[in-house]
C-alpha angles and dihedrals in degrees: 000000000000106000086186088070119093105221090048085056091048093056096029090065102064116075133192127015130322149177129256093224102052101033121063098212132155119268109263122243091231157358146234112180111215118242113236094246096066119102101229097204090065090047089053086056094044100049098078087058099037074052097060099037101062095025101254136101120241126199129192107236100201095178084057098033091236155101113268112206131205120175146077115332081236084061106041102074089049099059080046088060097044091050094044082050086053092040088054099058088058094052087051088057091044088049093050095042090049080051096060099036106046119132110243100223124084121004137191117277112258120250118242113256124228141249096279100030072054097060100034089060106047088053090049086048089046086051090050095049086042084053096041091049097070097041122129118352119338102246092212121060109262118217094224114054127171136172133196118191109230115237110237090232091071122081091208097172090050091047099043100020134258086291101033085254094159086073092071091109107044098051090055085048092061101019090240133142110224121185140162135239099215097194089047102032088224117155115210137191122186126180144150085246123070089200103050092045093050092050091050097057092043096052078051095048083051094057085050092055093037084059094046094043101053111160114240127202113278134185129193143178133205130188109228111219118260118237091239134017113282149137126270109234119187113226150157132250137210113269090232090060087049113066119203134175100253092226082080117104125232118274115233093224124041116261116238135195135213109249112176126221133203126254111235115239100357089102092123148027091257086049083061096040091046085054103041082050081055096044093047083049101052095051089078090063112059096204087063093068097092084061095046104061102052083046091055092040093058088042098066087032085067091042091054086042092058094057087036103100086054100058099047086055100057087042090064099048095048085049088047100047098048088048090053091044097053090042104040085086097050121119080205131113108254130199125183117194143175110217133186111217137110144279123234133188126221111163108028137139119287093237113103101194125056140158122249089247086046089057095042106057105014100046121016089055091039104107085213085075122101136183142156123214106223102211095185119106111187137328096238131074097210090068092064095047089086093049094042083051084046095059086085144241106286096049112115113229103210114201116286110267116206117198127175126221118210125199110189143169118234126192102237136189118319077011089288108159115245119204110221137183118206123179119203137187132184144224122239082254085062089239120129111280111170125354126180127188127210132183126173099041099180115165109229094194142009126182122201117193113185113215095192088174091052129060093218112052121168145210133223113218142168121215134192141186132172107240120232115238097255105231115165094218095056123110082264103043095052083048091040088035091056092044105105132169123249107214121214122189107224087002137074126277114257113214108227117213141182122202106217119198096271099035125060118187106223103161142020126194113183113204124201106186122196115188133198123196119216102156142272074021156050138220120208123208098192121187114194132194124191132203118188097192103213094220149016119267129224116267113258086022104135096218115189108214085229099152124088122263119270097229134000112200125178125223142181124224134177131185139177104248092223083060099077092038088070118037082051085088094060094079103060102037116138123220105311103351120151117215113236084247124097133199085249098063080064091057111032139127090267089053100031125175099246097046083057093047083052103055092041077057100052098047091055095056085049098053090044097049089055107040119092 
């Protein structure tokens, strides 16, 4: 808005509302009439803010019953949008308040439905009879019977309902009736088909296993092998080097990092004999004893380093193949990644200096020892132009993808806060296109190989989280279903969001993937933008994300593309399916361990090639 302009300072100075008899005041370029269920006195409040938001002025005509607005033709439709967003949350009220009051008595005729509604209710009502049918004890003998002894650490009624009504579905699948002997705690399944009865208890002795087998957050290092034999030293880098999100707060002690430095003189076989033949010799004097024990120390150090390589790589497979194991039964979306980074350490021994085989065996297994893989390369694009350029000729850059994560507060059962994750993303229109939400993330595994004669090192994990049903009319899907995309030509988009009275928007992270195929994988360039919002905004506020990001951080990914392909089944897994994937695909001869090992490799030489 020009405030040097004179119309804009005849209209600005009245404030209010007003009435069209007793103010001379130029027509308005447009209109909003306000719905019956408003209550006028909050929209008054609300229209200086809705104003500067989308760059008009709105004024309350109290003689019309309506909004009166004056601005750009651009700005107009989106102060419309914001008050039809306010006005929404006051219908949904109304709704609700209509709900709870409504007389029981006489109620309007139902409409017919149509061909398709038809058919979609009497299979619905077929499903329901098929259910219903094999409910309780079967009051005939049946030919097939098995029974499965429930283990006590399961709290089967809490998990599958007092009658095991969470089985529904599964005893019309596979036309079973399954009951419980509650003195016994004997589960039982009976049917006219072996096949069908067997493979119902089983799907139940999987959701058993699947309870007792819960995965639990792990973290492990591994020391990569240097490329020649040498000492780890623990130091410090400079904080430029290191970059961190700046919502983090400050460490007390200083984080260090193993850098590993060469032994002089110890290159070849002939370097160690020549100094096992010293070492011999200086044991007849005594005063040589001081010299001798450094001498045989590096020695076994560079007899551990040779088998070294050998026994990182059966490590991570073992790591690999007990994570798999606990999470194949998961309903959960699951995500495995390869990330560069590096590897930080906040609580560690005080001694600076140690041997590879020191390291090995008396620090990386020790629990007392923390770190944080920092997965965040620079802040600024320009420094990945030269590694995208370095991925090669013959990479594939598929179109960039933006998705927005979510993290919001939801007003749960007995008004116990709820901590929730959606992702959204958004059509070119800047209407909502997909939206997931997740609860529970927990990270299964997370591998954290130290490169100390790298400056990038990286970390394989593996990350779930149960998906929310996405129905449009849960506390999540009003709040994801009023989101939308403000396009700006030349600028970047603004996400436009509305609180409701059981969601609360607390953090945003914007993510623009680029992603390069080099098959059988793909690299990942994320750049990621992140918004804390200082305080929480009034519900049916349309509120326009117009600052800058707080911070804008830059991060490499690679998969496997058969990964996602895979764990794609998990989500939708009924009770005690097993997806058709085993811990071995993830391990076999076409995705082998060392071809792995060798990409991760030679993107790191790549990124550090190409990095300043």
């Amino acid at each position: 808005m020009d405030y040097d302009d004179e119309t804009a300072q005849e209209w600005q100075i009245t404030g209010g509302d007003y009435s069209t008899e007793n103010n001379a005041i130029s027509e308005c370029n447009d209109y909003w009439f306000i719905p019956h269920y408003i209550q006028v006195e909050h929209l008054k409040k609300g229209l200086e803010k809705i104003g500067s938001d989308s760059g008009t002025h709105l004024l309350y005509n109290a003689n019309l019953e309506r909004i009166d607005i004056w601005g750009p033709g651009d700005s107009i439709p989106k102060a419309k949008a914001a008050l039809d967003r306010f006005s929404q949350h006051y219908f949904d009220m109304e709704l609700n308040r209509q709900r709870a009051t409504r007389a029981r008595g006489w109620a309007r005729p139902e409409r017919e439905l149509t061909p398709a509604e038809k058919k979609k209710a009497e299979r619905k009502e077929r499903q329901q009879k098929e259910q219903e049918r094999y409910l309780g004890i079967p009051k005939d003998v049946l030919p097939f019977q098995h029974c499965l002894l429930c283990p006590k650490e399961v709290p089967i009624f809490r998990l599958l309902g007092g009658n095991l009504q969470n089985l529904d579905k599964l005893r019309a699948e596979f036309r079973s009736f399954i009951w419980i002997e509650r003195d016994t705690m004997k589960l039982w399944a009976a049917g006219e088909n072996e096949l069908e009865v067997l493979t119902a208890i089983n799907r139940i002795k999987n959701f058993c296993i699947r309870f007792m087998n819960r995965p639990v957050d792990s973290c492990y290092h591994i020391l990569e092998k240097p490329s020649r034999p040498a000492e780890i030293h623990l130091v410090t880098r400079n904080p430029a080097t290191y970059v961190r999100p700046r919502n983090l707060k400050q460490e007390s002690s200083p984080i260090v990092f193993m850098e590993a430095k060469l032994l002089e003189g110890y290159e070849s076989l002939a370097d160690i004999d020549n100094h096992l033949a010293e070492s011999k010799e200086s044991r007849a004097g005594p005063s040589s004893w001081a010299n001798a024990a450094p001498v045989e120390r590096n020695v076994k150090s560079i007899k551990y380093f040779e088998n070294m390589q050998t026994s990182n790589k059966d490590n991570i497979r073992r790591f690999l193949r007990t994570s798999l194991d606990q999470i194949q039964l998961m309903d959960y979306e699951i995500r495995m990644r390869i990330r560069l980074g590096q590897v930080g350490l906040k609580e560690y021994p005080r001694r600076m200096v140690w041997s590879i085989d020191e390291v090995d065996e008396q620090v990386i297994p020790i629990k007392r020892l923390i770190s944080e893989f920092n997965p965040y390369i620079t802040r600024s694009a320009g420094a990945l132009a030269k590694f995208m350029t370095a991925l090669g000729p013959n990479h594939e850059v598929e179109a960039e993808h933006t998705q927005w994560s979510l993290a919001i507060l939801k007003r749960g059962e007995n008004n116990q806060v709820v901590h929730s994750e959606l992702e959204v993303s958004f059509r070119e229109d800047g209407k909502l296109a997909l939206w997931n939400g997740l609860v529970e993330r927990t990270k299964p595994l997370e591998i954290k190989v130290i490169c100390s004669e790298r400056k990038y090192s990286w970390a394989w994990d593996i990350s779930a989280a149960r998906r929310l049903p996405l129905d449009k009319f849960s506390p999540e899907g009003i709040f994801v279903h009023r989101l939308t995309l403000e396009k700006r030509p030349g600028f970047e988009n603004r996400m436009v969001f509305s609180n409701t009275t059981d969601v609360q928007l607390r953090r945003i992270r914007r993510e623009k993937r680029t992603l390069f195929s080099r098959a059988p994988w793909t690299v990942e360039v994320v750049e990621e933008s992140f918004w804390i919002l200082p305080e929480a905004y009034k519900p049916s506020m349309a509120n326009t994300l117009s600052g800058e990001p707080d911070d804008v951080l830059f991060s490499i990914s690679m998969y496997l593309d058969s990964w996602p392909s895979r764990f794609s089944e998990n989500p939708f897994l009924g009770v005690g399916q097993v997806p058709f994937w085993t811990p071995e695909d993830f391990l076999s001869e076409q995705e082998s361990l060392e071809s792995t090992l060798e990409f991760v490799s030679w993107v790191q030489n790549q990124l550090e090639s190409s990095m300043p």
